[in-house]
N, C-alpha and C positions, 0 to 999 in steps of 0.2 A: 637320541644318540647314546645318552649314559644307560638308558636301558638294554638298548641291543650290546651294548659292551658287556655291562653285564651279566647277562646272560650267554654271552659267547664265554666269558670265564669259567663260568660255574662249568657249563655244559662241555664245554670243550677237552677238559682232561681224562674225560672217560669215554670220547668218542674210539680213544685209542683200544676200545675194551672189544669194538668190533672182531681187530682181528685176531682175537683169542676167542671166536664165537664159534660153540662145538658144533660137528659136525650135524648136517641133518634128520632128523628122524624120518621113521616110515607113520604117516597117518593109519595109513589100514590096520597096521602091527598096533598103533598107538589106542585104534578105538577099542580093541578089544582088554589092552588094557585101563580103558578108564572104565568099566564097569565098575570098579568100587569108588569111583569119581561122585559117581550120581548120586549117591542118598543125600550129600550134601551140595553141590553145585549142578545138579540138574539134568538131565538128558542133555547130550549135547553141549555142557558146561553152560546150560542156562540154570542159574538159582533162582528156587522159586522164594528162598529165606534172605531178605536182605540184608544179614548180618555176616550172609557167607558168599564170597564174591563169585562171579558171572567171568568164565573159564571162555566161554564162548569168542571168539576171533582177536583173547590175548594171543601177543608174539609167541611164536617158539621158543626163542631165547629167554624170554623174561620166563615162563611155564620153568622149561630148565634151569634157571639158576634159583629159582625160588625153591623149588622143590631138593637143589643140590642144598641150600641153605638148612632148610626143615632139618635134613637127614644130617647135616653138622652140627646143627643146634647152631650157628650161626644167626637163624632166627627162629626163635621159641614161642612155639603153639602145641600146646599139648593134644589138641585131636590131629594134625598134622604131620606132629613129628614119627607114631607107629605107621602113620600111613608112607611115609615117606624113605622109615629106614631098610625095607626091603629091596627098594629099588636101584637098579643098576643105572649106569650114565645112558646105555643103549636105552632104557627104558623110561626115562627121563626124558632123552631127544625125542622120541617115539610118543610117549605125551601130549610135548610140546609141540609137533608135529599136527596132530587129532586138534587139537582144542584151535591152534591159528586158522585151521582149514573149514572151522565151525562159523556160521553165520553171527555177525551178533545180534544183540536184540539191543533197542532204541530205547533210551527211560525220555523223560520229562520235566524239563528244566521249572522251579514254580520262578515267576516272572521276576517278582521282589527278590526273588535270588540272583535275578542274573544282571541289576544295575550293579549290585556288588562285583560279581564275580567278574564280568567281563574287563573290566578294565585289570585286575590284578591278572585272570588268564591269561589275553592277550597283548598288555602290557608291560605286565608288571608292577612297582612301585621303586622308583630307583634311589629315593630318599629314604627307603627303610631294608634296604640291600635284597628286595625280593624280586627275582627274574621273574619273567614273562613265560607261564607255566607254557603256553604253546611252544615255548624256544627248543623243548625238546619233548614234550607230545602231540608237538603240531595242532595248528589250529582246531582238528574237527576232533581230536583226542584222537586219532590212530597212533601213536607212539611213534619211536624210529626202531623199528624192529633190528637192525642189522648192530646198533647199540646197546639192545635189551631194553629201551626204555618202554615202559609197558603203556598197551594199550587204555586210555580210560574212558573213554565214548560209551556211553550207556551202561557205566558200572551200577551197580546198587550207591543212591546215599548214603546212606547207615554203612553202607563197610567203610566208603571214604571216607567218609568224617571220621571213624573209627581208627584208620589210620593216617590221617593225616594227624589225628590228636597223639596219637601214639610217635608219630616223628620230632612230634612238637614237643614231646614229655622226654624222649632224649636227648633233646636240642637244646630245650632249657636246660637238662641236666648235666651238659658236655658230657654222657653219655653213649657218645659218637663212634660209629668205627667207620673206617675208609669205604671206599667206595660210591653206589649212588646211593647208599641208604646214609650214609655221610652230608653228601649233597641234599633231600631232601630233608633230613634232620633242620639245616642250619635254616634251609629255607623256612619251614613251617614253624621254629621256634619265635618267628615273626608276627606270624596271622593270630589274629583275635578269633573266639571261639565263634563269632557273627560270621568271621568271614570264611572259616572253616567250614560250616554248614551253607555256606552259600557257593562255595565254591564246592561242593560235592553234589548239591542241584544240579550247578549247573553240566558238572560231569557228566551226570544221569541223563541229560538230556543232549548231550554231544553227540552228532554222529557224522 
């Protein structure tokens, strides 16, 4: 019980974020602008480079606010942010449109990863204030699209452990700025670097 509270906490204050969710893009309009997509996330938003994440059947909404982030420097990546500052919100939604409508591709959970991971995914840890990560990317890793919460079912490891360490370096650092990068901050400033590489296994292998 103290887990599902939990995580109805955390998760719940930014369910509100829904209906501020922009309007739709056009997929068609979207694929032809991710041609400069590819050199690094793949035909199709599959990455052949596991250090640069797999664009294929993320939400819409998360596609768009990430990319509205990049172009405010709200979050900072330097091969991202020129890619990002020409783009308009129409172009953005259009995007994120192309990339949701994309197949994904299935990774491979390694086994020893996933006695770790599964209990903190799909439980949690309610003694160390950590929700139960399925409480809002749902069991199989689809995310809740209609919230932004992004898809993680067959991400690259190496990028989620990449960020999940990176939320975890704000976390500890109070760091923080509002929203869900707030929310996962406080969450990962918990996990140990075992369980960080176990739970991005086991991502990889979610579908």
């Amino acid at each position: 019980m103290k887990r599902i509270l939990l995580a109805a906490i955390l998760c719940a204050p930014f369910a509100a974020f829904a209906a501020d969710a922009p309007s739709p893009g056009n997929a068609e309009a979207g694929a032809a602008k991710a041609a400069g997509c590819v050199a690094c996330h793949g035909p199709a938003g599959n990455s052949a480079n596991p250090e640069w994440p797999n664009l294929a059947g993320q939400n819409a909404r998360y596609v768009h606010d990430q990319l509205a982030r990049f172009k405010s420097g709200a979050r900072q990546n330097a091969l991202m942010a020129p890619m990002a500052a020409p783009l308009s919100d129409a172009d953005m939604r259009d995007l994120g449109a192309y990339f949701a409508a994309q197949p994904a591709s299935a990774g491979v959970a390694n086994e020893a990863a996933v006695a770790i991971a599964q209990p903190l995914y799909r439980g949690g840890d309610a003694a160390r204030g950590i929700p139960a990560c399925a409480a809002c990317h749902l069991p199989d890793g689809a995310g809740v699209a209609s919230a932004g919460y992004p898809h993680l079912g067959g991400q690259h490891a190496t990028y989620a452990a990449s960020r999940l360490k990176a939320y975890r370096s704000a976390g500890q650092q109070k760091d923080v700025e509002g929203g869900n990068f707030g929310v996962m901050a406080a969450v990962a400033a918990r996990l140990s670097d075992e369980e960080i590489t176990a739970l991005a296994s086991y991502i990889n292998g979610l579908q």
